[in-house]
Backbone as JSON, one array per atom type, in Angstrom:
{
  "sequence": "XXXXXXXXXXXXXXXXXXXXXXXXXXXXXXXXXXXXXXXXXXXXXXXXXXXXXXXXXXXXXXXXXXXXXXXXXXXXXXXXXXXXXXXXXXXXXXXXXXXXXXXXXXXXX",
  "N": [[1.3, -46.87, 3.09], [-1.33, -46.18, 3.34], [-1.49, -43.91, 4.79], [-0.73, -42.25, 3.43], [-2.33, -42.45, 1.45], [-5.06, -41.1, 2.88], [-3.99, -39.18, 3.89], [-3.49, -37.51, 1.26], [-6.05, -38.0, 0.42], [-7.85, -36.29, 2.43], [-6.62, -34.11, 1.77], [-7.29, -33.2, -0.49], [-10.11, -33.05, 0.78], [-10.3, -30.78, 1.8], [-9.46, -28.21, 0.26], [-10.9, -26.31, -1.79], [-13.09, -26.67, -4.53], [-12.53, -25.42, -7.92], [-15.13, -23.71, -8.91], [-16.44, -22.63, -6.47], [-14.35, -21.08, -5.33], [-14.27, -19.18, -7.01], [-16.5, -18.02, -6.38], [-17.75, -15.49, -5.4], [-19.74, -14.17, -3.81], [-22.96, -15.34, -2.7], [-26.57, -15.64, -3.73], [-29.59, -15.69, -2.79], [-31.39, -17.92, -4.26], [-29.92, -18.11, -6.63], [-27.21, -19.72, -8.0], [-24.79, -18.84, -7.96], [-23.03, -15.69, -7.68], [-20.88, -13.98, -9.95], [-17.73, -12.23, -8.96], [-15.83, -9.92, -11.5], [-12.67, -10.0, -12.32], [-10.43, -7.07, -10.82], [-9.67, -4.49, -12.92], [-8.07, -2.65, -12.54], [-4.12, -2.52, -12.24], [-0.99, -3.57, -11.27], [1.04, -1.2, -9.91], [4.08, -0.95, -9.01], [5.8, 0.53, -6.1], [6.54, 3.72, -5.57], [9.34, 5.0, -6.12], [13.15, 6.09, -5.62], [12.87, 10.12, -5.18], [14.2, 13.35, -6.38], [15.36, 15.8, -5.74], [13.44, 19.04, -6.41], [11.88, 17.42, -8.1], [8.25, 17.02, -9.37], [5.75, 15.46, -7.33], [3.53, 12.7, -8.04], [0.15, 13.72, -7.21], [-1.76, 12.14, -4.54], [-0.58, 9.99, -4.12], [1.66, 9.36, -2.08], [2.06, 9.76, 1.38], [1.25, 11.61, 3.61], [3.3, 13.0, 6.66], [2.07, 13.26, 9.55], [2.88, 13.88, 12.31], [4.92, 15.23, 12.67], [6.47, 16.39, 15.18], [7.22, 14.44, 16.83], [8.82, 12.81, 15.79], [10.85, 15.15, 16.14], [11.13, 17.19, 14.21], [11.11, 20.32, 12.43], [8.14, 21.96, 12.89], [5.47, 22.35, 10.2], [4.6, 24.61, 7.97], [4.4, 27.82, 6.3], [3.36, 26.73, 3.87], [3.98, 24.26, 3.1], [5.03, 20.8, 3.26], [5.58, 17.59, 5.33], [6.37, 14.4, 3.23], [6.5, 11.31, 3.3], [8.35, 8.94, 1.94], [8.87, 5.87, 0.38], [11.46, 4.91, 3.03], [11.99, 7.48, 3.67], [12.0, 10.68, 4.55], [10.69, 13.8, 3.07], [10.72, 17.23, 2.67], [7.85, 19.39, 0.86], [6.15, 21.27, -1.28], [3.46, 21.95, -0.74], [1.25, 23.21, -2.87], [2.43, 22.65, -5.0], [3.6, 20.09, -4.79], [6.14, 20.18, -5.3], [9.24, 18.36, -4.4], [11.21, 19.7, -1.93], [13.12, 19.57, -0.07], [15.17, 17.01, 1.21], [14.95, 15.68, 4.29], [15.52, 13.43, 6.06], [17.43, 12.87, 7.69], [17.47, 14.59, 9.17], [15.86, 14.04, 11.26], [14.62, 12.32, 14.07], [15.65, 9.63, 16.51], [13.41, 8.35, 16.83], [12.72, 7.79, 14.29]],
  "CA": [[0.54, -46.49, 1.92], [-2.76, -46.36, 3.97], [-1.51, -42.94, 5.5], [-0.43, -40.94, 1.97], [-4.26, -42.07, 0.68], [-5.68, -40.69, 3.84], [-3.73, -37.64, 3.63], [-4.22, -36.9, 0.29], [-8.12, -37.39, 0.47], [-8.03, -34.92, 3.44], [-6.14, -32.72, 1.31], [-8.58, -33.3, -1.64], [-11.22, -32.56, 0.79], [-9.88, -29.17, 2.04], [-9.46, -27.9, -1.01], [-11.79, -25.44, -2.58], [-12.98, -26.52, -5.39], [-12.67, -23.9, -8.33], [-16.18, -22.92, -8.91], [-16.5, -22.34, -5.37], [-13.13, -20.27, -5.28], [-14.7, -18.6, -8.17], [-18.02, -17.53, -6.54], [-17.4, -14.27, -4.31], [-20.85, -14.17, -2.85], [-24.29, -16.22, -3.02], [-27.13, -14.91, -3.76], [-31.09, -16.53, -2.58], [-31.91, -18.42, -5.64], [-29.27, -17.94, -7.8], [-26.21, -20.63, -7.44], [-23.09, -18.15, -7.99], [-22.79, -14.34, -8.85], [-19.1, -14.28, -10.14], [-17.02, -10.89, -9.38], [-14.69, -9.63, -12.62], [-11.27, -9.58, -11.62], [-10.2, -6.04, -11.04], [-9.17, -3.8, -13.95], [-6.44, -2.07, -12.0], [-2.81, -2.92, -12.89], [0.11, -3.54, -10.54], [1.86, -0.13, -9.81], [5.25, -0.65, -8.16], [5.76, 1.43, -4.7], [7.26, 4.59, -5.59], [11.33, 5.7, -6.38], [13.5, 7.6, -5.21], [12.54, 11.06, -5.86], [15.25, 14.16, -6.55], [15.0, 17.91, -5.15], [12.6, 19.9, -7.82], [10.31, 16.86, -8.62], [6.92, 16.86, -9.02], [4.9, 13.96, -6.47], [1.8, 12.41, -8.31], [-1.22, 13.77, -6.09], [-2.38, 10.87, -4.23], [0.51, 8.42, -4.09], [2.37, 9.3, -1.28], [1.42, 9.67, 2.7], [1.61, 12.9, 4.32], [3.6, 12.94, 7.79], [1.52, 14.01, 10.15], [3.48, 13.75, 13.13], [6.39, 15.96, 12.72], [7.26, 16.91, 16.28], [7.37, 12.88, 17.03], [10.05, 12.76, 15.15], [11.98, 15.74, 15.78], [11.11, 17.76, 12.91], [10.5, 21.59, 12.61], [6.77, 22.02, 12.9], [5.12, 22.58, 9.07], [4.63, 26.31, 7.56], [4.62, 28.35, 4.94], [2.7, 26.14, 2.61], [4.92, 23.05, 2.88], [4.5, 19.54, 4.65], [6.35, 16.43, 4.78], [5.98, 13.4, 2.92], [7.0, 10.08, 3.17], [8.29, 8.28, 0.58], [9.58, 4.69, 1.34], [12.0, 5.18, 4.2], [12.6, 8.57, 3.75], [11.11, 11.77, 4.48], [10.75, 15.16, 2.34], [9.67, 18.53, 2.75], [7.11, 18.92, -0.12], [5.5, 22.49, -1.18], [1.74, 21.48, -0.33], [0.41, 23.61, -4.04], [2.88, 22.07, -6.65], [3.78, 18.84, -4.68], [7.87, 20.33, -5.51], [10.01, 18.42, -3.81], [11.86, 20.99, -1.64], [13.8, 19.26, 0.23], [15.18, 15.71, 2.03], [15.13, 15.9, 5.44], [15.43, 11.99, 6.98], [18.54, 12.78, 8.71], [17.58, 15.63, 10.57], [14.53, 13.31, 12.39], [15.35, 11.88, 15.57], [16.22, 7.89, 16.29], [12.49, 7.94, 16.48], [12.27, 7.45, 12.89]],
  "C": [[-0.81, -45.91, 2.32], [-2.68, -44.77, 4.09], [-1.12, -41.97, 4.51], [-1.69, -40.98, 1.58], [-4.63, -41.44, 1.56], [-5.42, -39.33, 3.74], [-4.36, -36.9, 2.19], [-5.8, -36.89, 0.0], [-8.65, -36.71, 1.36], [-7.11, -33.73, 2.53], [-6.82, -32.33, 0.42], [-10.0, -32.65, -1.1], [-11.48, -31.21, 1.09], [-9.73, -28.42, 0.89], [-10.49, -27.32, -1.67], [-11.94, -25.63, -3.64], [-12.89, -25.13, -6.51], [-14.26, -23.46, -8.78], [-16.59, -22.33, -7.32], [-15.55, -21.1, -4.86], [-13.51, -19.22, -6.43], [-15.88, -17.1, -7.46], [-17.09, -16.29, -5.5], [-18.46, -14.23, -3.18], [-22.17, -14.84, -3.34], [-25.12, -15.41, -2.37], [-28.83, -15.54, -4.19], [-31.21, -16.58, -3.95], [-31.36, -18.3, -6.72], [-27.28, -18.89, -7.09], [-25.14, -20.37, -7.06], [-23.47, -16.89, -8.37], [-21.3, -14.07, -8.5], [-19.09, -12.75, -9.92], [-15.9, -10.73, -10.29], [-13.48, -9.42, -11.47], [-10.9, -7.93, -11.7], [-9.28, -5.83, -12.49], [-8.0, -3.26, -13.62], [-5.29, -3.08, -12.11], [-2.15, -3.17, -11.66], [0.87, -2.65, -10.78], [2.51, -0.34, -8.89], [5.25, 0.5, -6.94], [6.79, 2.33, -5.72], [8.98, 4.6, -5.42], [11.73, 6.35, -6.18], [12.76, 9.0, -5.92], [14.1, 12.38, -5.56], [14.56, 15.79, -5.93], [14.22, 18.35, -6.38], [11.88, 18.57, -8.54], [9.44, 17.15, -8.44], [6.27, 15.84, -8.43], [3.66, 14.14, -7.44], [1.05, 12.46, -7.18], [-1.93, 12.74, -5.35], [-1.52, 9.73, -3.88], [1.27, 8.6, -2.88], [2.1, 9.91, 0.1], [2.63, 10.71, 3.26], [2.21, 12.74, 5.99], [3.24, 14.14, 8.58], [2.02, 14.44, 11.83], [4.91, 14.2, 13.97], [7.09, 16.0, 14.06], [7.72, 15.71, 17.13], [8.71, 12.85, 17.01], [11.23, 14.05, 15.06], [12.26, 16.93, 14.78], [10.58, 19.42, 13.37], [8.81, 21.27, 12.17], [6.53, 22.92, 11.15], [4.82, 24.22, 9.02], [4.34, 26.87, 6.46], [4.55, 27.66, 3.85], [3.27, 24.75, 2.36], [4.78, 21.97, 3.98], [5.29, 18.35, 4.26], [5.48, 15.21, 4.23], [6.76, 12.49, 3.26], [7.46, 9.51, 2.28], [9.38, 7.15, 0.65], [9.88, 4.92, 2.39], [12.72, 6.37, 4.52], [11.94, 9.72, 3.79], [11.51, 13.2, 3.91], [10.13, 16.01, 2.53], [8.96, 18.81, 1.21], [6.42, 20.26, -0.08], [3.94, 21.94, -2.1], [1.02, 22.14, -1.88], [1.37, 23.34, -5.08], [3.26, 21.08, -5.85], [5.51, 19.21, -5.42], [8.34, 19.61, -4.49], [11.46, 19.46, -3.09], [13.57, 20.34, -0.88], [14.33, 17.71, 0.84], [15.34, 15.8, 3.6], [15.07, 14.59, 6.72], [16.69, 12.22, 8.28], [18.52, 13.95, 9.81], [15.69, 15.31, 11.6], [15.4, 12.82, 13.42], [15.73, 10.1, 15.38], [14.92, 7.41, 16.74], [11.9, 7.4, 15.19], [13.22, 5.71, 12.74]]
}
């Protein structure tokens, strides 16, 4: 019995209380300044995408590394993206999906 109280008042003492878990940063002469929880939402990782989509600007990571992997070197306005575990050729001024091209990377990918 001795050794469940013991534990649990070492677990009690580890334990952050919540104003403490609360505070973000302390600040000379003032006890707590709380930070708002972010406003931003939970946006799911990206979905497949189809030949002739449009990519939202910003969401998806440009492969910069083409010849790594095997890939014809970029051109004529077009660059690959990433998108999960798969890579697309992507025309760089409408973000069109042009093409899929995972299977013609090497067994570097």
């Amino acid at each position: 019995m001795q050794h469940i109280t013991a534990a649990l008042a070492l677990g009690l003492i580890l334990l952050p209380n919540t104003a403490a878990a609360q505070c973000r940063m302390a600040v000379a002469g003032a006890n707590c300044v709380t930070v708002p929880p972010s406003a931003r939402t939970y946006v799911p990782p990206p979905g497949p995408v189809e030949i002739g989509d449009i990519l939202e600007r910003g969401e998806y990571s440009m492969l910069m590394n083409s010849r790594y992997y095997g890939l014809p070197a970029v051109s004529d306005g077009w660059v690959y993206m990433r998108i999960e575990d798969e890579i697309y050729r992507v025309d760089w001024r409408t973000h069109e999906v042009l093409e899929k091209v995972t299977d013609q990377a090497n067994n570097r990918w």
